[in-house]
C-alpha positions in Angstrom: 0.0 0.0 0.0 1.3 3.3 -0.7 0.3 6.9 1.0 -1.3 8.1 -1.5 -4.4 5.3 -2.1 -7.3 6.6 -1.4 -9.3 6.0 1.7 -12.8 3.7 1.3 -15.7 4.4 3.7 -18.7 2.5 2.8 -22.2 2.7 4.4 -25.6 1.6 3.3 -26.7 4.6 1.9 -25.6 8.2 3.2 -25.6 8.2 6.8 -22.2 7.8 6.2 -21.4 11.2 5.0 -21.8 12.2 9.1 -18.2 10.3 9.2 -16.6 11.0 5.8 -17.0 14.7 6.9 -15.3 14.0 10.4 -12.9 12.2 8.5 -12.0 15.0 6.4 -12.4 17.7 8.9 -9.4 15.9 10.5 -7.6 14.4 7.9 -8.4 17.2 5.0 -5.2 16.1 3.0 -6.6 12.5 2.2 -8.3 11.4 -1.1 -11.7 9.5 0.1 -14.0 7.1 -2.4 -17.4 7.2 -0.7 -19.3 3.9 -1.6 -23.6 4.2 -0.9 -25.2 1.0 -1.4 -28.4 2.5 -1.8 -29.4 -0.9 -4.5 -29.4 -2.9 -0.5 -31.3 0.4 1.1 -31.9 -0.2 3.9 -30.0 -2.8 6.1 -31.8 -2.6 9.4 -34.1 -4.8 7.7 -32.0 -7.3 6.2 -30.7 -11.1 7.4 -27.2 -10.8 9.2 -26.1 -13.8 6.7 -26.5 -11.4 3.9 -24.8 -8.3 5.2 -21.8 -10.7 6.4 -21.7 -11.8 2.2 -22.1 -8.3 1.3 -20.0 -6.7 3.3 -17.1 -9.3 2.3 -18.1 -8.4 -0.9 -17.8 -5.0 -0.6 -14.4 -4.6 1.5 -12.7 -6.7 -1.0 -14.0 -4.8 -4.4 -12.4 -1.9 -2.4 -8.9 -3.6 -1.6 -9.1 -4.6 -5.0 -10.1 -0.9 -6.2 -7.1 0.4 -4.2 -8.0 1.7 -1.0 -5.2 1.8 1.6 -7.8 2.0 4.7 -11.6 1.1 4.8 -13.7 2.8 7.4 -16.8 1.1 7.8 -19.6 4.0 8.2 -22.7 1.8 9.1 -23.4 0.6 12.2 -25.6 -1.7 10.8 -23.1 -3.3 8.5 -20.2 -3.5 11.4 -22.9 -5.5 13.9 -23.2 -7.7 11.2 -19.9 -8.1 9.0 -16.9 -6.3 11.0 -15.1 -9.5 12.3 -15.5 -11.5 9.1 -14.3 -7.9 7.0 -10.8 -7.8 9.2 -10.7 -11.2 8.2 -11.4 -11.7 4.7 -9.1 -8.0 3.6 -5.7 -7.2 4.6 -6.0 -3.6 4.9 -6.6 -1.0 8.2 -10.5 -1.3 9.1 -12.5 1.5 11.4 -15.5 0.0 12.1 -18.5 2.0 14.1 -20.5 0.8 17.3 -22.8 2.7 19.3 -20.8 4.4 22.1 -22.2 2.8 25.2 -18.7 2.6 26.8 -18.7 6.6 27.0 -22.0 7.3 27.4 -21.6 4.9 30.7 -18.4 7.6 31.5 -20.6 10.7 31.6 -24.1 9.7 33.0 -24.8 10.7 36.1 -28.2 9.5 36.2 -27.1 6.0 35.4 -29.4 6.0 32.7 -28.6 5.9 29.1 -30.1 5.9 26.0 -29.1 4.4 22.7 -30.8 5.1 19.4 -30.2 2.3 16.8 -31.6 0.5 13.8 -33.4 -3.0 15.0 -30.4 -4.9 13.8 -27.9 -3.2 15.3 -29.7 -3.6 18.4 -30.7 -7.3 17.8 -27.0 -7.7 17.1 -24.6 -9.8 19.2 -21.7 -7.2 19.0 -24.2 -4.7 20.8 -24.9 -6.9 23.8 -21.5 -8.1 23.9 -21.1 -3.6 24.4 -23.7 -3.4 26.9 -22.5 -6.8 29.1 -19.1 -5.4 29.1 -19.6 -1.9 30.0 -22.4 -1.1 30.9 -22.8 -3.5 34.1 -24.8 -1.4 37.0 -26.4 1.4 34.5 -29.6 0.9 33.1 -29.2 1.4 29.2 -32.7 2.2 26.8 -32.0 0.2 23.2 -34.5 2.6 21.2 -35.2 0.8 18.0 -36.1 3.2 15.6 -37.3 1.3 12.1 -38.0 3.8 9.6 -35.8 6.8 10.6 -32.5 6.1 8.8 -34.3 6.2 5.3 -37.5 8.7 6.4 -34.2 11.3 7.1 -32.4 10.4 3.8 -35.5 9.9 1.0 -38.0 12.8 2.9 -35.1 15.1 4.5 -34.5 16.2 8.0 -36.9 18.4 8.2 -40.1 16.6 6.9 -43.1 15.9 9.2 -42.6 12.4 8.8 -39.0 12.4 10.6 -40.8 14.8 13.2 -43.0 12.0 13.9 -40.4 9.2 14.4 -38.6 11.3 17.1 -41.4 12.2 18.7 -42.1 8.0 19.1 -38.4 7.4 19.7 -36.7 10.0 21.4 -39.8 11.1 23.5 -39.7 7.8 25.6 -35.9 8.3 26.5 -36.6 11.7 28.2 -39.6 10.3 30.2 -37.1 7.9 31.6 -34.6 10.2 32.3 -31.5 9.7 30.4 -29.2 12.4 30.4 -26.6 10.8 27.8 -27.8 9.4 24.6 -25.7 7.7 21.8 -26.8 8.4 18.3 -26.4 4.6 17.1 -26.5 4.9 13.2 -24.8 7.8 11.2 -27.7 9.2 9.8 -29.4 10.4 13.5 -26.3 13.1 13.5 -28.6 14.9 10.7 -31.2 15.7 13.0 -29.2 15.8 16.1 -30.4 19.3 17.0 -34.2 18.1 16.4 -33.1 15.5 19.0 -31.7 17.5 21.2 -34.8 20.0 21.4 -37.0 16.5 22.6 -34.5 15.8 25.3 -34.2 17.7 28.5 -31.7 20.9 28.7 -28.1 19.1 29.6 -28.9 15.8 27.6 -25.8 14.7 26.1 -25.8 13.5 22.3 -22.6 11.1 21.4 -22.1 11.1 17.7 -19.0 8.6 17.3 -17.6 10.7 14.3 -15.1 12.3 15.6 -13.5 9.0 17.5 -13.8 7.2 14.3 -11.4 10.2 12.5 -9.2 10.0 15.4 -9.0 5.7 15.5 -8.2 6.6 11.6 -5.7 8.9 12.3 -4.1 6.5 14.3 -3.7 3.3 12.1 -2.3 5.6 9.2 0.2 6.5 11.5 1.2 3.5 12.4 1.4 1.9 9.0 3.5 4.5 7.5 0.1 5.6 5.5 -1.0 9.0 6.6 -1.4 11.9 4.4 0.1 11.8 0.6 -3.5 12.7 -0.9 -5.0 15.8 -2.4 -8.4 16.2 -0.7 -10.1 14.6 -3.8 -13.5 13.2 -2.8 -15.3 10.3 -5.0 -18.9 9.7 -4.4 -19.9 6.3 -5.9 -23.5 4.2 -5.4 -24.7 1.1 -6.5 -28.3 2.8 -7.4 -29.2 5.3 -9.1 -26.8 8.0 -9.2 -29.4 10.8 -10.5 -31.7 10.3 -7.0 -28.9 9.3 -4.9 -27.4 12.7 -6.2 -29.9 14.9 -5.3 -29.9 13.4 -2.0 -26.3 13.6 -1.6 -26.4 17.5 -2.6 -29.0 18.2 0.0 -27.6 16.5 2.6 -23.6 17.9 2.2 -24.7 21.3 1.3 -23.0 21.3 -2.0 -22.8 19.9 -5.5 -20.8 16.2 -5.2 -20.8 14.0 -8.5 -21.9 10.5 -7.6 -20.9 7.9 -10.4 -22.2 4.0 -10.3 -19.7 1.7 -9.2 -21.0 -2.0 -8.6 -18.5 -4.3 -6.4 
């Protein structure tokens, strides 16, 4: 692998663009190929046998491609597939989980909340999380089907997402969490809406930011950090026309999105 390959973070759909802009907010001088699997939208709903194959699938195309790091931006797809990924590629993986651990660090309630597709929640890795770290806390697993692709195909702001929070979020205040993990990388787009449903003082982890900095890290340590431009590719195994506009909307600014099929 050499420094300047491009960094691969794959998600999904476009969640995952929460992470690739912590990613580039702390490593701006990387090149980044941004793979949406919006033809498998959504993966809460899918068998854990099939996100294992597909995420194999995937981190291989993208070793093949020639990423020199893969950053898996799906919580989703790291309950699932993160063990058998590390296993089947040779190459630096970031994977996300929800961040029980320090949400258990700053409650002083010693409640927690944790917002999360079903899968994740449903997933082994997550109780493996909770059993190891959360022991004496009481920690609120808030499915919340629907959200992750109401936020991305009707937008932040619709009155459908406004609905979802109020059935998800609303129950977590009533039983008096004051720290709450946003467990899927598309809840960071309506973290304020969140936070408005939550009492004043609430705290919202978004693992971004500790994702850039585990990132940061393995580059380091493999002799791989920096040697890129900035250049950003957007790729999707849809339809790059929708998942464009969506894309556009959701970063603020113009991003071409090509088709790229692993």
């Amino acid at each position: 692998m050499e420094r300047t390959q491009p960094i691969a973070v794959f998600d999904s759909g476009l969640g995952g663009l929460t992470v690739l802009r912590a990613l580039r907010g702390r490593l701006p001088h990387e090149d980044y190929f941004y793979f949406a699997d919006t033809r498998f939208l959504p993966y809460g709903d899918r068998p854990e046998s099939f996100l294992k194959e597909r995420g194999v699938l995937i981190a291989r195309a993208l070793e093949k491609r020639g990423a020199k790091a893969l950053v898996i931006a799906c919580n989703t797809a790291t309950a699932a597939a993160a063990e058998a990924i590390r296993a089947a590629i040779k190459l630096p993986v970031v994977a996300l989980e929800p961040g029980v651990k320090p949400a258990v660090a700053l409650t002083r309630s010693g409640v927690i909340g944790v917002l999360a597709t079903t899968r994740t929640l449903h997933s082994e890795r997550f109780q493996r999380l909770v059993g190891n770290h959360a022991a004496g806390h009481q920690v609120l697993a808030q499915a919340c089907p629907g959200l992750a692709e109401a936020i991305e195909m009707r937008g932040a702001h619709s009155p459908e997402v406004a609905a979802l929070l109020d059935e998800f979020v609303l129950p977590l205040a009533a039983a008096g969490a004051d720290v709450v993990a946003l467990g899927c990388t598309h809840y960071p787009w309506v973290a304020e809406a969140i936070a408005r449903r939550l009492p004043a003082g609430t705290r919202l982890l978004d693992t971004g930011e500790a994702v850039a900095r585990q990132l940061e890290r393995l580059l380091a340590a493999g002799n791989l950090l920096g040697g890129g431009g900035g250049h950003l590719t957007v790729a999707t195994s849809g339809a790059p026309a929708s998942v464009g506009a969506t894309v556009d909307r959701l970063w603020g600014q113009h991003l071409p999105v090509e088709h790229w099929e692993p």
